[in-house]
N, C-alpha and C positions, 0 to 999 in steps of 0.2 A: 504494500500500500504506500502511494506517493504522499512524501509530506505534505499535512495542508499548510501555504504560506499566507492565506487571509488571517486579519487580524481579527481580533477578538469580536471587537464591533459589528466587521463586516458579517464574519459570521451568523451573528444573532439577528442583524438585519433579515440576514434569509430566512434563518429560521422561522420571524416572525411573518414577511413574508410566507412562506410556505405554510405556515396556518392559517395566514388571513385567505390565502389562496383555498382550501380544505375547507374552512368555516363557509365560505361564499359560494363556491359552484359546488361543493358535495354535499353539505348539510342538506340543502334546499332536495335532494335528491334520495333522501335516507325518509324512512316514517320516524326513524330516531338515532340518534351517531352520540356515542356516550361522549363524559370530558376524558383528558386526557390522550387522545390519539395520537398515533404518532404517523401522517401518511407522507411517506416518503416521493420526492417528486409526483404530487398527487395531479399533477396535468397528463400523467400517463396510468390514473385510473381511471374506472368506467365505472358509473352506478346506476341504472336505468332500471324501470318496472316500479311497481305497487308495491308497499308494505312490505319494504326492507330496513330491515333493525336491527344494529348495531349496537354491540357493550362500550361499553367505559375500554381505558389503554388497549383499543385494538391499533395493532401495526399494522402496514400495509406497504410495500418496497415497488415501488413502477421504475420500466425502463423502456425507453424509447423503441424498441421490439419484443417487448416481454410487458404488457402490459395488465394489471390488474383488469379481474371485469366482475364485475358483482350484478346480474340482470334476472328479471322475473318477467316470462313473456305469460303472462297467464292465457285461461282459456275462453275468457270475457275480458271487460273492462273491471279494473276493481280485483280480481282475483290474480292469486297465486299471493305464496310471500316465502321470504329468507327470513330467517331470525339466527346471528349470529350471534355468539355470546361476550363477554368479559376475557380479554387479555388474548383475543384470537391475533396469529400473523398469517399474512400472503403474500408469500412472496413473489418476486418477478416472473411472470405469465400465468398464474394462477388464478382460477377462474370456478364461478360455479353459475350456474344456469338453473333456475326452478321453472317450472311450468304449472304445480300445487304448492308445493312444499318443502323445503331445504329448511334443517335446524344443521346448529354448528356449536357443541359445546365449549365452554369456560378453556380458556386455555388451548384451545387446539392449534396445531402450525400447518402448515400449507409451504411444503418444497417447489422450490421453482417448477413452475408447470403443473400441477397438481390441479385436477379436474376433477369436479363433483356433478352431476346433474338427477337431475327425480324424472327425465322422459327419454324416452329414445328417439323425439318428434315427428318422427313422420311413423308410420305403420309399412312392415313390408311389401305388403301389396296395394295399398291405396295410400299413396307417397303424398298425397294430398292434405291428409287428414293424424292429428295425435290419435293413438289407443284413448279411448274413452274412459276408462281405468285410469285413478289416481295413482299413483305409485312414490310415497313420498319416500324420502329419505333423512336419516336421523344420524347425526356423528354425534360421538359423546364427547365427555370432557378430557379435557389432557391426550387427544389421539395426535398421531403423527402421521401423516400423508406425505410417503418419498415423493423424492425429485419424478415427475412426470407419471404420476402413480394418477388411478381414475378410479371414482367411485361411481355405478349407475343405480342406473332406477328401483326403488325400492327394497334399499339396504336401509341395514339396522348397522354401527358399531360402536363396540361398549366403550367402554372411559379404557382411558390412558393405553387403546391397541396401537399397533405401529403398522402402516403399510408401505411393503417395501418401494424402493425406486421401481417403476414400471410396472409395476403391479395394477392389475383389471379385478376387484373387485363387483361380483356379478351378484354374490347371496352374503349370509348376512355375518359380521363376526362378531366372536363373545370379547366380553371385557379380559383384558389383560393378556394381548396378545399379540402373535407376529406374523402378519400375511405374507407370502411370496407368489409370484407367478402371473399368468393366464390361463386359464381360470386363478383367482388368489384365492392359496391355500394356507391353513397353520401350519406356520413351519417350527415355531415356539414357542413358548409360555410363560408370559412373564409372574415375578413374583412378587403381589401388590403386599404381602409383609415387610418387603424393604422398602417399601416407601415412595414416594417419588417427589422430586423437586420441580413444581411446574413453574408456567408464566405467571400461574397468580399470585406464586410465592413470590415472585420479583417484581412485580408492579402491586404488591402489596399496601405499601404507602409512595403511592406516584408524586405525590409532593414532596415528598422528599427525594425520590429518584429524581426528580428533576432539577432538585439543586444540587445534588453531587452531580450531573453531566455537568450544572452551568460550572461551580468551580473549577472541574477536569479540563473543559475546553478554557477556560480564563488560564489558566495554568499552562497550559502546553501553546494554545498561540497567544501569550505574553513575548512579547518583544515582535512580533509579527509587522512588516513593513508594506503598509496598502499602494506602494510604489513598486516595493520588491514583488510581492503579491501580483501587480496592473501588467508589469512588464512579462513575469511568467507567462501573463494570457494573451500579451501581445507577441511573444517569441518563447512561445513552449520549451525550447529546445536550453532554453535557461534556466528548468527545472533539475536538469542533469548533476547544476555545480550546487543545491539547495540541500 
């Protein structure tokens, strides 16, 4: 990771930026977006459709080709919804799709690419038309969705399962566990006696995380030169001697 040479200021500038940017074209967009979010270049999220609701410190990471999508195309006007919960992340191209119904429990993370949806939208033989059958889908809390792993229509997964990278998800998993494959099978079992340390446990008290980054960042670009900084962006190649 290259040093950052903005100074303290400039930083916070964006930052604030970048929430006022969140608070303004995403909020308006959500049935409800908790405080504390953190969405990372949120000009490369998407959030469209009815009755999408969001926890308190949910992350969300967009990138100019890997773009978040949070959308609900229901089967009316008014219908369908997501309800995501407290301390959820999505990462870069990660995406879910309801057409009734998506839940997404407390704490759950989302690896790059990581696809959820509750329809298969078109039917095999009349490509025209959704199955008329609701098929919701239900993630519990503290689950993990690998890197370009997919869940479809009309799964159940219990608290704190793991699904591997590329993993298709087709039927339903128990709590505390380890999917692999196409079709995704138990490949292990985890063991909820030992515990486990989630996302709620660290955004436990978000006001206070948020003044240990401000110190961390005031600390490390201390002495930062918004010329030294200007010229970087004017002649990249003078980040080499930084």
């Amino acid at each position: 990771m290259r040093k950052d040479l903005r100074p303290w200021w400039l930083k916070k500038l964006y930052l604030r930026y970048r929430q006022w940017y969140a608070e303004y074209f995403l909020r308006p967009q959500c049935e409800s977006l908790g405080p504390y979010h953190t969405i990372m270049k949120p000009w490369y999220v998407n959030i469209s459709g009815n009755n999408i609701r969001i926890g308190r410190s949910f992350t969300a990471i967009g990138e100019p080709m890997h773009q978040v999508e949070i959308g609900v195309w229901g089967r009316a006007e008014g219908q369908g919804r997501i309800d995501i919960g407290d301390c959820v992340l999505m990462s870069p191209g990660s995406r879910i799709s309801a057409s009734d119904e998506v839940t997404i429990g407390d704490g759950t993370m989302f690896a790059n690419g990581a696809y959820v949806t509750d329809s298969d939208w078109h039917m095999i033989y009349d490509r025209t038309e959704r199955d008329p059958t609701p098929t919701p889908v239900h993630i519990g809390r503290n689950c993990w969705l690998g890197d370009g792993s997919v869940v479809l229509k009309g799964v159940t997964i219990g608290d704190n399962s793991v699904v591997a990278a590329r993993a298709v998800v087709t039927r339903d998993v128990p709590a505390n566990a380890v999917v692999a494959g196409n079709p995704a099978k138990v490949v292990k079992e985890l063991d909820p006696d030992r515990g486990f340390k989630t996302r709620m446990d660290y955004f436990a008290n978000p006001v206070e995380l948020e003044r240990f980054f401000d110190a961390i960042n005031a600390e490390v670009l201390a002495g930062n030169s918004f010329w030294r900084w200007l010229w970087s962006v004017i002649y990249p190649a003078s980040r080499r001697r930084a």
